[in-house]
NURO-998720 format. One record per residue (C-alpha): residue in one letter; x, y, z. Coordinates in steps of 0.02 Angstrom, whole numbers, plus 32768, in hexadecimal, padded with zeros to 4 digits. Layout:
BEGIN
<atom><residuo>a</residuo><px>X</px><py>Y</py><pz>Z</pz></atom>
...
! end
This chain:
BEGIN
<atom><residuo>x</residuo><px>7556</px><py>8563</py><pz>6AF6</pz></atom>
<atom><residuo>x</residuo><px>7608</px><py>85B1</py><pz>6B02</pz></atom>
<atom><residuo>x</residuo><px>75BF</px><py>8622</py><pz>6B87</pz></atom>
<atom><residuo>x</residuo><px>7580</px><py>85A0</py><pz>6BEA</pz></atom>
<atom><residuo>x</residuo><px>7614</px><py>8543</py><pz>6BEE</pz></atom>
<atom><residuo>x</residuo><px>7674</px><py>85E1</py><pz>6C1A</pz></atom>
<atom><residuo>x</residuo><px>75FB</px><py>85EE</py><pz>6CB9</pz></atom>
<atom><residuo>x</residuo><px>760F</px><py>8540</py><pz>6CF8</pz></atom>
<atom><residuo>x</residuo><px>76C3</px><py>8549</py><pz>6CF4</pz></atom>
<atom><residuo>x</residuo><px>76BF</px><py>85F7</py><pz>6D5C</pz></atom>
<atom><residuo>x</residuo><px>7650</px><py>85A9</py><pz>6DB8</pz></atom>
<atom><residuo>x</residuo><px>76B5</px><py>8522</py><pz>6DE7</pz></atom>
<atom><residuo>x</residuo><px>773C</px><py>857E</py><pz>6E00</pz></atom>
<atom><residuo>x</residuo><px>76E2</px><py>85DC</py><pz>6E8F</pz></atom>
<atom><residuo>x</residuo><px>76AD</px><py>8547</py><pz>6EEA</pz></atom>
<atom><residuo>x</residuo><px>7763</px><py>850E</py><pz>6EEA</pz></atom>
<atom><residuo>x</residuo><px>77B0</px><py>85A2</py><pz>6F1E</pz></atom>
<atom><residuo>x</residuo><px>771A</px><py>85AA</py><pz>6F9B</pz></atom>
<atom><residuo>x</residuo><px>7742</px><py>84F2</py><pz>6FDF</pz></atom>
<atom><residuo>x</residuo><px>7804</px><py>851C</py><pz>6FD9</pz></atom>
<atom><residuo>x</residuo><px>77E8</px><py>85C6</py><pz>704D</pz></atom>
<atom><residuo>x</residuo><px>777C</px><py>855B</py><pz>70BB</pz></atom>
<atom><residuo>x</residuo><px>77EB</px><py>84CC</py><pz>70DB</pz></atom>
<atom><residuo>x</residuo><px>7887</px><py>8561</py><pz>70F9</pz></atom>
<atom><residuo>x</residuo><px>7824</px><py>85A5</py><pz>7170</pz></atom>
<atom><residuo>x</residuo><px>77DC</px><py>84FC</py><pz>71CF</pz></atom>
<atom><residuo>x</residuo><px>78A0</px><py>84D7</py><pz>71D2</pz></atom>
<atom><residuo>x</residuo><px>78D6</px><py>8580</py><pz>7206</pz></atom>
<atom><residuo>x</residuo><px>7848</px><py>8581</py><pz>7295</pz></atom>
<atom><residuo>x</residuo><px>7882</px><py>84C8</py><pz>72CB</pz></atom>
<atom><residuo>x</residuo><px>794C</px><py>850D</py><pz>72CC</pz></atom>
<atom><residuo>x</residuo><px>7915</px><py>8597</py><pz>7345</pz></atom>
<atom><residuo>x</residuo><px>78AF</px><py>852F</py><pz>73B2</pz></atom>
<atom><residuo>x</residuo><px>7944</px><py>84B8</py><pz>73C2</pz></atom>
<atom><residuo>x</residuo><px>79B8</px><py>853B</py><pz>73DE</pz></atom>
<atom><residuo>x</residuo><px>7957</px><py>8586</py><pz>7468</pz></atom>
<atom><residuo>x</residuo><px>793B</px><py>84DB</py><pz>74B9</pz></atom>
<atom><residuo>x</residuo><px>79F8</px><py>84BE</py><pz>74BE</pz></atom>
<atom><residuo>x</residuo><px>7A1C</px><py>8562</py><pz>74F5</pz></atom>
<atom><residuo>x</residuo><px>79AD</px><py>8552</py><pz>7584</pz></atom>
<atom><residuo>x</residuo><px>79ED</px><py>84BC</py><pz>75AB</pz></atom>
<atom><residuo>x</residuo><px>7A93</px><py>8508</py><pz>75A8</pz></atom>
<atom><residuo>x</residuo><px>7A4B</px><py>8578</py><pz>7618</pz></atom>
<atom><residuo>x</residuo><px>7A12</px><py>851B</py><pz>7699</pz></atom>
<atom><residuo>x</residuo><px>7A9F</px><py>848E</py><pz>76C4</pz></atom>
<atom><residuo>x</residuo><px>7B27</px><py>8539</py><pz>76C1</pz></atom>
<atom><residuo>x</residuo><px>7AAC</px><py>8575</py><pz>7752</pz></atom>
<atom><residuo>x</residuo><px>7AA8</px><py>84C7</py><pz>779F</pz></atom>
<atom><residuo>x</residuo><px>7B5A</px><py>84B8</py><pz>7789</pz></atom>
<atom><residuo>x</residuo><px>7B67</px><py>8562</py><pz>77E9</pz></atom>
<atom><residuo>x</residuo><px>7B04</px><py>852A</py><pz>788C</pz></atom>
<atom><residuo>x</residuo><px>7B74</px><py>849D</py><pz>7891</pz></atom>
<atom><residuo>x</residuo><px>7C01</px><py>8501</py><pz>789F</pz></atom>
<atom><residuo>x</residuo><px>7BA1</px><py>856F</py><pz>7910</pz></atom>
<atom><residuo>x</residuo><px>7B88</px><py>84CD</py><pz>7971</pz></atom>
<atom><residuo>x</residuo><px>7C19</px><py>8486</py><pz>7964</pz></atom>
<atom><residuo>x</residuo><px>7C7D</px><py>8542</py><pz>79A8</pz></atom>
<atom><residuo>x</residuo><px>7C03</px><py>8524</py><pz>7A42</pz></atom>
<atom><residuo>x</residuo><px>7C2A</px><py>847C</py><pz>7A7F</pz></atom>
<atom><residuo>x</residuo><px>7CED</px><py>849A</py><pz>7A68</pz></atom>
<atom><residuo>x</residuo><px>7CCD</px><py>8530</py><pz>7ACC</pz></atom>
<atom><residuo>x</residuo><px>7C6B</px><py>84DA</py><pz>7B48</pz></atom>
<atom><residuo>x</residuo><px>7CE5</px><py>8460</py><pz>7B66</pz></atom>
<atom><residuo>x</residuo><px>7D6B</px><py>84DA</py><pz>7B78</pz></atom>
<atom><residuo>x</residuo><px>7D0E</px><py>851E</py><pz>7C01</pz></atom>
<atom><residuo>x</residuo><px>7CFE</px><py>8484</py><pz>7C4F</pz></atom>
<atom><residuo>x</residuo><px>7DAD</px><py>8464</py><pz>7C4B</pz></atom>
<atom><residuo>x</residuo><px>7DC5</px><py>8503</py><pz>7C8E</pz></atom>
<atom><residuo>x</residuo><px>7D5A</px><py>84ED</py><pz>7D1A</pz></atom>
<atom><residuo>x</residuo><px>7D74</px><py>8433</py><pz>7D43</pz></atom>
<atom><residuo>x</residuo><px>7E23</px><py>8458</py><pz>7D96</pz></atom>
<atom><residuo>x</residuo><px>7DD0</px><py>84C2</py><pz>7E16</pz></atom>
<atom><residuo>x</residuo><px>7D48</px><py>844B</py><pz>7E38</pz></atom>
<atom><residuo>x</residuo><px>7DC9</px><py>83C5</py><pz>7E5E</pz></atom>
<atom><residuo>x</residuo><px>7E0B</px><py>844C</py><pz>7EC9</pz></atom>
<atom><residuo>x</residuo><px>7D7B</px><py>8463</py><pz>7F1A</pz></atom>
<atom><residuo>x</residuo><px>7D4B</px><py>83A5</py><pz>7F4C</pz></atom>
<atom><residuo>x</residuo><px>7DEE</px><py>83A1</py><pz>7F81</pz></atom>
<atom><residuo>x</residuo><px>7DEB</px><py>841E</py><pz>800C</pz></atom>
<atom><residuo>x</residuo><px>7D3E</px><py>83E3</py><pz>8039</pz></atom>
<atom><residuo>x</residuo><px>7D90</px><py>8320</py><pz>803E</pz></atom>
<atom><residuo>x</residuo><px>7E2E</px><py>836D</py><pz>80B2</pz></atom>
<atom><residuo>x</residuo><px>7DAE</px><py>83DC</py><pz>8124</pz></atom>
<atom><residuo>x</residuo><px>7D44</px><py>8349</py><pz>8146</pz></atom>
<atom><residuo>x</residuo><px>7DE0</px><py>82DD</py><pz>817B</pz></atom>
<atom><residuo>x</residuo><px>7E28</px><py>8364</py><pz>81D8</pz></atom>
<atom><residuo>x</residuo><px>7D73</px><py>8382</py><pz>8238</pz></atom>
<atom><residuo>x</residuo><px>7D76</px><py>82BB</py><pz>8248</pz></atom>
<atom><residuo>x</residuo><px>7E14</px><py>82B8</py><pz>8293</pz></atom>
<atom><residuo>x</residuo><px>7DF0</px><py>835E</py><pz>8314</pz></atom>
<atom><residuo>x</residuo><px>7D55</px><py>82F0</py><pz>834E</pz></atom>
<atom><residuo>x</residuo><px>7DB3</px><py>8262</py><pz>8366</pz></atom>
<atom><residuo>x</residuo><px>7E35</px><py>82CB</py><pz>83DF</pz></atom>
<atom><residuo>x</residuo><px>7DC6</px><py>8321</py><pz>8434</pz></atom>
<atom><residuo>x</residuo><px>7D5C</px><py>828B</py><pz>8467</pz></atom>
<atom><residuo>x</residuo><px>7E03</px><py>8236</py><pz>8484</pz></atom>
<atom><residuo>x</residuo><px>7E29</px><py>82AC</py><pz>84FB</pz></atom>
<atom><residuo>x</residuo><px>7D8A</px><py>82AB</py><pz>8553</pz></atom>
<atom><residuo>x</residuo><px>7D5F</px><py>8215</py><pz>8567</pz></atom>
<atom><residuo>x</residuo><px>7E09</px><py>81BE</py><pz>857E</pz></atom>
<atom><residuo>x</residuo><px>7E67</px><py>81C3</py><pz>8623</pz></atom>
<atom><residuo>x</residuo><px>7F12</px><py>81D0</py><pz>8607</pz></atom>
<atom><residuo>x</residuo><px>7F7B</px><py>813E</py><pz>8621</pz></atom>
<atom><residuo>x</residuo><px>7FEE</px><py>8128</py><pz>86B5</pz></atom>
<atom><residuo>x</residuo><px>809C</px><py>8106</py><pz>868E</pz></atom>
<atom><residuo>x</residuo><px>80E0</px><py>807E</py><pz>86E8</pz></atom>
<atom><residuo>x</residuo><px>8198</px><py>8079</py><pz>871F</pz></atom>
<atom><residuo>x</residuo><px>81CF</px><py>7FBD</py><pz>86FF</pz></atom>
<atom><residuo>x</residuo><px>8262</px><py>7FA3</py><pz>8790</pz></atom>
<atom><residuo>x</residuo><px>82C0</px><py>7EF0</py><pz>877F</pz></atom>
<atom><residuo>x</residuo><px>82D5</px><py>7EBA</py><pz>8822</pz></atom>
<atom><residuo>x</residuo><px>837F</px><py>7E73</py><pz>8826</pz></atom>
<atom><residuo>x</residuo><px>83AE</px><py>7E46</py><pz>88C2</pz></atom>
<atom><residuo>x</residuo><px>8349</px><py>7D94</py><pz>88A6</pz></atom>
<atom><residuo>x</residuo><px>8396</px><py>7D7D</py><pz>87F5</pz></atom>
<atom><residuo>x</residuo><px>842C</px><py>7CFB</py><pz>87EF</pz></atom>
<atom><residuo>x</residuo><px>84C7</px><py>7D40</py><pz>8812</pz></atom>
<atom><residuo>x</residuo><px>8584</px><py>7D02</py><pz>8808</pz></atom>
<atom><residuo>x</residuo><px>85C1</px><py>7CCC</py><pz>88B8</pz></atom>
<atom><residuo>x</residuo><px>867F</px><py>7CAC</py><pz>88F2</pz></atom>
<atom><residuo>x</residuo><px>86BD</px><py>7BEB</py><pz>8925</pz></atom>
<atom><residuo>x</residuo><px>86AE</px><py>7C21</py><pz>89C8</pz></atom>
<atom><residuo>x</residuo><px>8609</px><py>7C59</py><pz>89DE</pz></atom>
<atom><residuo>x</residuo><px>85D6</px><py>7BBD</py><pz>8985</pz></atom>
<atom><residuo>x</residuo><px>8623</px><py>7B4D</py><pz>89F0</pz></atom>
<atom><residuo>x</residuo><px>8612</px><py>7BA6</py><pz>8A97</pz></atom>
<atom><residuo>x</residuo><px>8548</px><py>7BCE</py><pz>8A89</pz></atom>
<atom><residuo>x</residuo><px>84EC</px><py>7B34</py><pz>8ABC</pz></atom>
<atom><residuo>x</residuo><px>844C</px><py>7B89</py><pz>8AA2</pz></atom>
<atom><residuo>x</residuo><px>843C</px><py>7B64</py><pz>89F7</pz></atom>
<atom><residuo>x</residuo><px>8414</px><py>7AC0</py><pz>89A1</pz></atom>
<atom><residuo>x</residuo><px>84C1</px><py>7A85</py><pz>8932</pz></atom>
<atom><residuo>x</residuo><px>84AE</px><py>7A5B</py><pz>8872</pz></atom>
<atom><residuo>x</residuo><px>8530</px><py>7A2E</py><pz>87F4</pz></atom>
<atom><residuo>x</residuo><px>852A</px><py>7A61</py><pz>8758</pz></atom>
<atom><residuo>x</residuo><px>8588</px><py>7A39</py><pz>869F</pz></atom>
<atom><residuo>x</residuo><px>8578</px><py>7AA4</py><pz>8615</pz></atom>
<atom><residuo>x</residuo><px>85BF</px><py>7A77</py><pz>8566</pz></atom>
<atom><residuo>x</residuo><px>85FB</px><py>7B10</py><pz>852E</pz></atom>
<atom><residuo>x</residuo><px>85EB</px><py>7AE4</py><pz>846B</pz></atom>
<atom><residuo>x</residuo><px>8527</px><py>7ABF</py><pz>8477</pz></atom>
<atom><residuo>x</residuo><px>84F2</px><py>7B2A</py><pz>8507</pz></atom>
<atom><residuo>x</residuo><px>84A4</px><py>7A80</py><pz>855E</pz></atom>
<atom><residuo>x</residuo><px>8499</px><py>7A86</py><pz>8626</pz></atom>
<atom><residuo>x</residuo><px>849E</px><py>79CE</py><pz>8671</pz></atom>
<atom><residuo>x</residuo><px>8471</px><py>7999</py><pz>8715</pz></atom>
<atom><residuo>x</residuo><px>84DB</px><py>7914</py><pz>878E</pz></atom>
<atom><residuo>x</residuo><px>847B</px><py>789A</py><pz>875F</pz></atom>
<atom><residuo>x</residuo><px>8495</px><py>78BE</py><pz>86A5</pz></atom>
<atom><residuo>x</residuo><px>83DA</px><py>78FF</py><pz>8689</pz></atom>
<atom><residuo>x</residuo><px>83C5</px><py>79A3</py><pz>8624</pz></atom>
<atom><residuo>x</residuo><px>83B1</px><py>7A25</py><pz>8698</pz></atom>
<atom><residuo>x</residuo><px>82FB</px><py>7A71</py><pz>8665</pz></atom>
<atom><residuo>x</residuo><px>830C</px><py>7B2C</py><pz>866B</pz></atom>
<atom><residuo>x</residuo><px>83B5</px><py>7B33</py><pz>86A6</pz></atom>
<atom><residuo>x</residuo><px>83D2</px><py>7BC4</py><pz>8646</pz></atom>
<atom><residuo>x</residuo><px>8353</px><py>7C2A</py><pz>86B0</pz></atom>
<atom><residuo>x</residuo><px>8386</px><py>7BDF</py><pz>875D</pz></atom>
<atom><residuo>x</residuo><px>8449</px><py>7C10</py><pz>871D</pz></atom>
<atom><residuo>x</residuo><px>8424</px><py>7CAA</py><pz>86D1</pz></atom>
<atom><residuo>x</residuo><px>8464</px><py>7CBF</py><pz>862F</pz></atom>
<atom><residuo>x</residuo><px>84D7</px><py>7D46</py><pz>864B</pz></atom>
<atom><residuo>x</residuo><px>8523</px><py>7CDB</py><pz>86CA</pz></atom>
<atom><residuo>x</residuo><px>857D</px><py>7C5F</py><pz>865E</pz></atom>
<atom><residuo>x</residuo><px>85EC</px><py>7CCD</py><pz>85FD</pz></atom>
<atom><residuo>x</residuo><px>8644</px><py>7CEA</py><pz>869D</pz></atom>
<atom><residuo>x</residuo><px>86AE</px><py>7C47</py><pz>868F</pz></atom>
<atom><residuo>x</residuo><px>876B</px><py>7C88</py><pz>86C0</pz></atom>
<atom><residuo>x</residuo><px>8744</px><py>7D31</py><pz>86DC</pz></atom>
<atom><residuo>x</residuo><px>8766</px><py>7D23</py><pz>879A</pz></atom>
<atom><residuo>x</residuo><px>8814</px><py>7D5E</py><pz>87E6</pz></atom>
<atom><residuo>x</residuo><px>889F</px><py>7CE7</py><pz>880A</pz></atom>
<atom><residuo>x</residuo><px>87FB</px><py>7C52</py><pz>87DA</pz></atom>
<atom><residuo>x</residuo><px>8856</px><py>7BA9</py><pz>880C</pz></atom>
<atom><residuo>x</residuo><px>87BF</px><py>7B5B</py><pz>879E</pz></atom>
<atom><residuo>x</residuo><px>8795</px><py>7BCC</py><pz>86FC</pz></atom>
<atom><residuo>x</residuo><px>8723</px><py>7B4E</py><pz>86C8</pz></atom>
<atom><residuo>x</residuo><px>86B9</px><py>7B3E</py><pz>8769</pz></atom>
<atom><residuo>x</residuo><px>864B</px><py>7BE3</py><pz>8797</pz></atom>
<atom><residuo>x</residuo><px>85D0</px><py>7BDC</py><pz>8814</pz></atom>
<atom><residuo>x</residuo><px>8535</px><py>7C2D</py><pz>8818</pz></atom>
<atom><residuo>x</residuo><px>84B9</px><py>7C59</py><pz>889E</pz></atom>
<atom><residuo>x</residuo><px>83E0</px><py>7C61</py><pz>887E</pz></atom>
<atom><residuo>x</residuo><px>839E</px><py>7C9B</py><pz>8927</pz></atom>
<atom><residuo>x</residuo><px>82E3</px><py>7C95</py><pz>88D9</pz></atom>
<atom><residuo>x</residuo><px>82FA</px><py>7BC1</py><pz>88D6</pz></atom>
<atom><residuo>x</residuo><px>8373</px><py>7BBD</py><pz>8956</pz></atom>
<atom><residuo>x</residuo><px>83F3</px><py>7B62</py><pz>8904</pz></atom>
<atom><residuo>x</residuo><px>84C3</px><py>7B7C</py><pz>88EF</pz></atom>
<atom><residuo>x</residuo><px>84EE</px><py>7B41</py><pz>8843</pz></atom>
<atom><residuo>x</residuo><px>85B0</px><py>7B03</py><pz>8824</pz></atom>
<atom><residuo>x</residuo><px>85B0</px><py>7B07</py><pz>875A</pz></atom>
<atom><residuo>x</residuo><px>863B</px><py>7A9A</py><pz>8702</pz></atom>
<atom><residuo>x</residuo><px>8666</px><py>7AEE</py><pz>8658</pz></atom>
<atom><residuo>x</residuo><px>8688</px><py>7A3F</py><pz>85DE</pz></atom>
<atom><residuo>x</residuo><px>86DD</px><py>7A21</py><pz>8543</pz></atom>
<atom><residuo>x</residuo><px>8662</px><py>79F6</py><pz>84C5</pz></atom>
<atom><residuo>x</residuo><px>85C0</px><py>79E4</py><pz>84A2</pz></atom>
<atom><residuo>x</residuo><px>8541</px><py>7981</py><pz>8507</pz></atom>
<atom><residuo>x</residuo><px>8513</px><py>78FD</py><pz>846C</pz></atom>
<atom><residuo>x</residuo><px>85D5</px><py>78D1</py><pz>8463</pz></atom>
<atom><residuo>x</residuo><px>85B9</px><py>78BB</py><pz>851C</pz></atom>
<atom><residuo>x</residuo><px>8527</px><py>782D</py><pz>850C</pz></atom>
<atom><residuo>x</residuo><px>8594</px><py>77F4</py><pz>847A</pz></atom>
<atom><residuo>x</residuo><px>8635</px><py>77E1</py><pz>84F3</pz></atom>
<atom><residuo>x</residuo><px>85E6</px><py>778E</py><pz>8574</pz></atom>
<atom><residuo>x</residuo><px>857F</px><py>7705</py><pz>8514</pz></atom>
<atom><residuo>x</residuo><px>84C2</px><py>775F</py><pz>8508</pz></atom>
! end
């Protein structure tokens, strides 16, 4: 009986040092396993993490090439922009010059013997050719009246302008304020009468 006993409990005793080993060694398999997995892991996103550097050293150095280049592509379309305009421009001279005849300059003479011209008393009153106006002129509006007290329409042009700044500029002039003034182109012998004034005080004077 005693020996009986004795066996069980060795035999026991196996089976749980058996089960013990085997459950060490199921746990010590499973430990490895995992720390190969995460190794290899490990592994594999360092060497994923190196192409991207790899990657990332290319397009930084493709880009610095571009830069490097783009300045003397700009360069380039550039000169090509300046040849074309300058090859433009030669084509526009050259058929400028052919097919254009030059111009002819033309030498503008003022003909001024028939322009109005400051006369002497005397050759106003002694010339009976000439057709014999009156004239006033109020100095402080520049208006030209005829003897009938009409405005004189273009009296400026018949007078010439120049003409009516020479009030009292003649030698020993009995009348600075009368100049007389010859237009051979109408025919006519004007006696201009300088007045104080202007021509609205004038209508206003006299009632108009």
């Amino acid at each position: 009986m005693k020996r009986s006993v004795r066996e069980a409990l060795i035999f026991l005793s196996g089976g749980l040092l058996g089960g013990a080993a085997g459950v060490y060694g199921t746990y010590k398999y499973f430990f490895a396993r995992a720390d190969k997995e995460i190794n290899d892991m490990q592994n594999y996103y360092e060497r994923k993490l190196d192409d991207l550097k790899e990657l990332q050293e290319e397009i930084n150095l493709t880009k610095d090439l571009d830069e490097e280049k783009k300045p003397d592509v700009v360069q380039e379309d550039l000169e090509k922009e300046e040849m074309e305009e300058y090859s433009e421009m030669l084509d526009k001279l050259k058929y400028n010059k052919i097919s254009t005849k030059p111009k002819k300059k033309v030498k503008q003479e003022i003909d001024i013997s028939n322009q109005p011209k400051i006369i002497s008393y005397d050759e106003y009153s002694e010339d009976t050719n000439y057709e014999k106006v009156v004239v006033s002129y109020f100095e402080d509006d520049g208006t030209l009246m005829l003897e009938d007290e009409s405005l004189f329409e273009d009296g400026i042009n018949a007078l010439g302008p120049m003409n009516l700044e020479h009030f009292g500029m003649m030698e020993d002039d009995p009348e600075p304020d009368t100049i007389y003034i010859r237009n051979e182109a109408l025919g006519v012998d004007y006696e201009v009468v300088r007045e104080d004034g202007s021509y609205e005080n004038f209508l206003a004077n006299n009632g108009y």
